[in-house]
C-alpha positions as CSV (number, residue, x, y, z in Angstrom):
1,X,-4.6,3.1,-15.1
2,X,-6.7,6.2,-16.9
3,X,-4.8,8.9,-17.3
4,X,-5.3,12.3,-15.2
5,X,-6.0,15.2,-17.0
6,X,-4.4,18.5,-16.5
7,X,-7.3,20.0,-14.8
8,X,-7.1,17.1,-11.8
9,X,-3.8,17.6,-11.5
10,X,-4.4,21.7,-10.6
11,X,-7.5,20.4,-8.8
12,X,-4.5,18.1,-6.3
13,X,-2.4,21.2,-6.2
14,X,-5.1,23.6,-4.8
15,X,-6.8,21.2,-2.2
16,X,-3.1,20.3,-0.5
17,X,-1.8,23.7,-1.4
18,X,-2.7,25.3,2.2
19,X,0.1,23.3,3.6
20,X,2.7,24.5,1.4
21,X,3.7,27.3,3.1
22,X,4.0,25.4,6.6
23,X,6.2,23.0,4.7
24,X,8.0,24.8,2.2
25,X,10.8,25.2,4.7
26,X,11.4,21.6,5.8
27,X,10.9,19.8,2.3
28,X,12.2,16.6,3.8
29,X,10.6,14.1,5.6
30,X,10.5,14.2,9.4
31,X,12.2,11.4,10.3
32,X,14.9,9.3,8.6
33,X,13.8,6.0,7.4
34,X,15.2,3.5,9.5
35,X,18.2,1.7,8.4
36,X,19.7,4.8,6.8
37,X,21.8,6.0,9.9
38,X,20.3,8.7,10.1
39,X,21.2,10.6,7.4
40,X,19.3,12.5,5.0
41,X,16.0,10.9,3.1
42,X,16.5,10.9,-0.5
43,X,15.0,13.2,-2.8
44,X,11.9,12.5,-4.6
45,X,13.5,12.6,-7.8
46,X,13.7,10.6,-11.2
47,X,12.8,7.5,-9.1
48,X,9.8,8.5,-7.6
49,X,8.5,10.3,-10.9
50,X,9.0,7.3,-13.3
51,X,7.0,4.8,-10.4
52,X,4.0,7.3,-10.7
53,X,4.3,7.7,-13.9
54,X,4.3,3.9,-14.8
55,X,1.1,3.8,-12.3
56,X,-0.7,6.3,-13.7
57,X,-0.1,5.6,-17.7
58,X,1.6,1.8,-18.3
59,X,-1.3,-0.8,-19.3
60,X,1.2,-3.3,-18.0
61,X,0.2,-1.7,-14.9
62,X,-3.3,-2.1,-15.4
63,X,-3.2,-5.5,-16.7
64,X,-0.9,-7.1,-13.7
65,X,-4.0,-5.5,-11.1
66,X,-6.5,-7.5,-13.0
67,X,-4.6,-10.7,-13.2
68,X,-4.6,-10.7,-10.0
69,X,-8.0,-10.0,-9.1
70,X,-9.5,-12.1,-11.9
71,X,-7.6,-15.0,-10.2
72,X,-8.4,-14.0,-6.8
73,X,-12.1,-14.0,-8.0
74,X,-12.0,-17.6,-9.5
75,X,-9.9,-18.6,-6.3
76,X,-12.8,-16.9,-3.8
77,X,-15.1,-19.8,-5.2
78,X,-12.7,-22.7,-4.5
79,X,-11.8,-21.1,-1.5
80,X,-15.4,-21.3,-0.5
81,X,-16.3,-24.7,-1.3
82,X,-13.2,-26.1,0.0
83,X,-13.1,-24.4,4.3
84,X,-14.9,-27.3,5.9
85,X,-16.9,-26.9,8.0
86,X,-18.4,-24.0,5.9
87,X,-18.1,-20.4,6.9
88,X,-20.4,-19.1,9.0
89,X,-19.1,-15.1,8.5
90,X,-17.0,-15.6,5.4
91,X,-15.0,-12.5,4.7
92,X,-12.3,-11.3,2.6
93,X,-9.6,-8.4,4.3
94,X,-8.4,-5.6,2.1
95,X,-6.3,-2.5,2.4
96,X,-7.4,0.4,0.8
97,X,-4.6,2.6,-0.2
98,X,-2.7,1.2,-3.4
99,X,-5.1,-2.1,-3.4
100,X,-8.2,-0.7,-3.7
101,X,-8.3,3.0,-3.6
102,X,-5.8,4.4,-6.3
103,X,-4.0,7.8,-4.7
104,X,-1.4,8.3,-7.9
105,X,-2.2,12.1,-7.6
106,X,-1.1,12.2,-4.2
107,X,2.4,11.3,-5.6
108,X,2.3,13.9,-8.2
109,X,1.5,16.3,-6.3
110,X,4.5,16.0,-4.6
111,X,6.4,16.0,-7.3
112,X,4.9,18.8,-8.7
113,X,6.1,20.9,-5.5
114,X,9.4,19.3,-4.6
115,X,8.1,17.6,-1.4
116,X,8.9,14.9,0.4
117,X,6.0,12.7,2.0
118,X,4.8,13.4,5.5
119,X,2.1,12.4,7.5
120,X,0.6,16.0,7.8
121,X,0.3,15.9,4.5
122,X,-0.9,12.5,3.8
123,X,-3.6,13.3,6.6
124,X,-4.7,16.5,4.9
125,X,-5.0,14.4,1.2
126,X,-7.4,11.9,3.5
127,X,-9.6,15.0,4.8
128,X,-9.2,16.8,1.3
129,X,-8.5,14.7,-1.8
130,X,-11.5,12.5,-1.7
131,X,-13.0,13.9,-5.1
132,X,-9.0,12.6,-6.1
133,X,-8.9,9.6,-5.2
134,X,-9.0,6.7,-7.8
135,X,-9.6,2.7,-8.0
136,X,-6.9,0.0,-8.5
137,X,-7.8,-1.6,-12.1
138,X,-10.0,-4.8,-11.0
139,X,-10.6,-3.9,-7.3
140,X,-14.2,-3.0,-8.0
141,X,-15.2,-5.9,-10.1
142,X,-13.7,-8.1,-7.5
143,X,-15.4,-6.3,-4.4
144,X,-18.8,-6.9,-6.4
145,X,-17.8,-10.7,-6.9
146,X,-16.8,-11.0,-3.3
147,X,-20.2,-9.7,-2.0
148,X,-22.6,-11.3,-4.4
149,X,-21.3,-14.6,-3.4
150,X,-22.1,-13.9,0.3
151,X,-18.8,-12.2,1.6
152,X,-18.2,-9.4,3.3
153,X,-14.7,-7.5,2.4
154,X,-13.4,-5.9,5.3
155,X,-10.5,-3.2,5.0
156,X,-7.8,-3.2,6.8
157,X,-5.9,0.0,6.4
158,X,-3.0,2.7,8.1
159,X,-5.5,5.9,6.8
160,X,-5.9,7.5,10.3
161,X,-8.8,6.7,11.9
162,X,-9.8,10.2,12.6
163,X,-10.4,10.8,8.9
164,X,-12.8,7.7,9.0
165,X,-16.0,9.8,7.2
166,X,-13.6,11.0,4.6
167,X,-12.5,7.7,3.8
168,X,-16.0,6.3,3.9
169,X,-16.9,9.1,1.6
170,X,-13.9,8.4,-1.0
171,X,-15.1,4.7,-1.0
172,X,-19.0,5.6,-1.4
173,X,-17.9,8.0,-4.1
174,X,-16.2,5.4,-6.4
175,X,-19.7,3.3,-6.2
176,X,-18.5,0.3,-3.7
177,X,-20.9,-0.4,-1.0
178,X,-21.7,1.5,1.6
179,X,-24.0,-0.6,3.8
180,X,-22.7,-1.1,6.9
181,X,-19.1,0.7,5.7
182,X,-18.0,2.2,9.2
183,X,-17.8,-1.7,10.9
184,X,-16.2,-2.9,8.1
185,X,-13.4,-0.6,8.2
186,X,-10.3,-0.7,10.6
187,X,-8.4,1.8,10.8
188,X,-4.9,3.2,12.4
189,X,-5.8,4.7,15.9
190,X,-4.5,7.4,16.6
191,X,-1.1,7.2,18.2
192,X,-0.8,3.6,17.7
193,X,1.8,1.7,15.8
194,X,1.8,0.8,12.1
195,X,1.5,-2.7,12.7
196,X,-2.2,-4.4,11.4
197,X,-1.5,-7.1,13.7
198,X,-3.8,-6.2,16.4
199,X,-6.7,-5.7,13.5
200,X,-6.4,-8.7,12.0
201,X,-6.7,-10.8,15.3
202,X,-10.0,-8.3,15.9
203,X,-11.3,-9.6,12.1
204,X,-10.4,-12.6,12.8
205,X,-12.4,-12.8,15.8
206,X,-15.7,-11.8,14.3
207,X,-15.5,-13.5,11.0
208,X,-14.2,-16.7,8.8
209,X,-11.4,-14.9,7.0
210,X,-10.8,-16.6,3.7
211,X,-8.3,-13.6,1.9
212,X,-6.1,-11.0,2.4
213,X,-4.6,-8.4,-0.2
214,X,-2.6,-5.3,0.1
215,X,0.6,-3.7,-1.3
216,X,2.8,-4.5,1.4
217,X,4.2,-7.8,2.7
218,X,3.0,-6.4,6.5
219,X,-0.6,-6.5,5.1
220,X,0.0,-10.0,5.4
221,X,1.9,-10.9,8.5
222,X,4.8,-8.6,10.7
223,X,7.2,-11.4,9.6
224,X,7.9,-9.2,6.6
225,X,8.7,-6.0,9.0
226,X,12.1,-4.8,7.9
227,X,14.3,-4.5,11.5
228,X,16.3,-1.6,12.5
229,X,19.3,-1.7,10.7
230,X,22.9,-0.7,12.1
231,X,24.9,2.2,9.7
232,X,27.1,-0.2,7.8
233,X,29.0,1.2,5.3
234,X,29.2,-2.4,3.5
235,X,25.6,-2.1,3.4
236,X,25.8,-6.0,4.2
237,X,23.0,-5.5,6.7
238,X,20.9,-4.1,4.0
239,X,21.3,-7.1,1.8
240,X,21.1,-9.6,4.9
241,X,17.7,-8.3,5.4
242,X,16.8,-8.2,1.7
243,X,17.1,-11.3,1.2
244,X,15.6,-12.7,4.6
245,X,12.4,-10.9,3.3
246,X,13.3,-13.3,0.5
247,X,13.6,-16.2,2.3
248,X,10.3,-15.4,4.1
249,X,8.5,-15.2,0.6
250,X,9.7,-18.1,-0.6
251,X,8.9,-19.7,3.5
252,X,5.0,-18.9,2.8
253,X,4.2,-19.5,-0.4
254,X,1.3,-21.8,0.4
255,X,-0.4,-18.5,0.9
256,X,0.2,-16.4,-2.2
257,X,-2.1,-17.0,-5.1
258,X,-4.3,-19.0,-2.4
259,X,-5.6,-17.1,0.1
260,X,-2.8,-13.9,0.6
261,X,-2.2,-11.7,-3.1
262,X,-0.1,-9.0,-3.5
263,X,-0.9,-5.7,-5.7
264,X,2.1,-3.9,-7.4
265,X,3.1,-0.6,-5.8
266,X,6.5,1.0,-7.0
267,X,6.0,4.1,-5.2
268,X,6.8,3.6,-1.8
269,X,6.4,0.7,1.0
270,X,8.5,-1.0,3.9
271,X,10.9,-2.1,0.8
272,X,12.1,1.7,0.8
273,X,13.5,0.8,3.9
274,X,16.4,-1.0,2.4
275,X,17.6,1.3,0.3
276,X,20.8,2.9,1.0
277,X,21.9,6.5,0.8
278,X,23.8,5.3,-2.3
279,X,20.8,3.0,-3.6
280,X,23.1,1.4,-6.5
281,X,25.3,-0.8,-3.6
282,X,22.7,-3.2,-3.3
283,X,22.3,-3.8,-7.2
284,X,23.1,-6.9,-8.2
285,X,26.1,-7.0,-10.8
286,X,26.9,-8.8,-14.3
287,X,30.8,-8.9,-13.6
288,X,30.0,-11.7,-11.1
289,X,30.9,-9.7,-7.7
290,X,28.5,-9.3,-4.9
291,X,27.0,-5.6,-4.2
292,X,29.0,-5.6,-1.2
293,X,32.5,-6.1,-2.6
């Protein structure tokens, strides 16, 4: 992942900088994730600034993104060959933000001003940001593969879909193709859940999908949804649904590395969810006792 530069950084800060006074006061997130009992988020912090950073500087970073992609490309051929009868609409399904599109400055810029994420914000980076917006290492060279072997990559993302243009413009501007960009991408409605479910039925009905990829496990299948969890102070719930997350991995892996691939993202996804107010309970220990002991 390139470095930013100073002057992007400052660039971040003055496009999302109108909302700072209209948030300067709540600097927490609206709503409590669920499963923390309703008590208050956690800070962005050291955590949140050492995932960016690892993002936006670590070559280990770069190099897992194109692992995967090189062997999602290799796999696209086989997969190809192998769907009988052949595809009529072959298409791959991707989700944009932390697979493809590349929105590290988003995170330092709340860093930078001590905020916690919203989605007034996040809309306003959509409308605002696109000249900030990055690519995942390898996304681009595997788009191109995808399409010059006859498939069309659909994306499947939670950007809202009233900020379709600016999306569209974010994904002309880094070069991928734009022909017929606005029915290839599916969107979050407005006022709808964050569940892809209902999208990818819709894909699904319209072409032969042969991939998927995306960040978080419920770019895959609402299996991986993390459920409501009751304030335990054991935090046993937290680790009962850790590791049936697990167990669901471990249930599907037919798929991963065949037709579903995961991207790293250590910055935020539905696996915040299951961490604690104190986030150290549900460490694993070297003394042999169980987190919840």
């Amino acid at each position: 992942m390139r470095q930013r530069t100073v002057l992007t950084l400052l660039a971040v800060c003055l496009v999302l900088g109108s909302l700072l006074g209209q948030v300067s006061a709540e600097k927490t997130a609206p709503e409590a994730t669920p499963g923390t009992g309703g008590g208050e988020p956690q800070p962005i912090g050291q955590r949140a600034l050492y995932s960016n950073i690892y993002v936006q500087s670590s070559a280990e970073y770069a190099a897992c993104c194109r692992t995967i992609y090189t062997c999602a490309a290799r796999a696209l051929a086989s997969r190809l060959a192998s769907v009988d009868p052949p595809p009529v609409r072959p298409a791959v399904v991707m989700d944009l933000d932390e697979t493809v599109l590349d929105n590290a400055t988003f995170q330092t810029f709340l860093y930078m001003n001590d905020l916690e994420y919203t989605p007034k914000l996040w809309a306003e980076f959509e409308r605002r940001g696109v000249s900030d917006v990055g690519l995942v290492p390898g996304a681009k060279d595997f788009i191109e593969h995808a399409e010059s072997l006859g498939v069309t990559v659909v994306y499947c993302s939670n950007r809202n879909e009233r900020n379709l243009m600016a999306t569209r413009e974010s994904l002309e501007r880094l070069g991928l193709n734009a022909d017929g960009l606005v029915e290839r991408l599916y969107l979050k409605p407005d006022g709808s859940s964050s569940s892809k479910a209902a999208r990818r039925d819709a894909i699904s009905a319209r072409y032969d999908v042969l991939m998927y990829f995306g960040d978080n496990l419920r770019d895959f299948s609402e299996l991986f949804r993390v459920p409501k969890l009751a304030d335990d102070p054991e935090r046993v719930d937290y680790l009962r649904a850790i590791e049936e997350r697990k167990a669901v991995v471990e249930e599907t892996g037919f798929h991963w590395g065949v037709d579903w691939f995961v991207l790293p993202n250590p910055a935020y996804g539905e696996w915040e969810k299951l961490i604690p107010e104190e986030p150290a309970l549900i460490l694993e220990r070297g003394d042999g006792a169980s987190p919840a002991e």
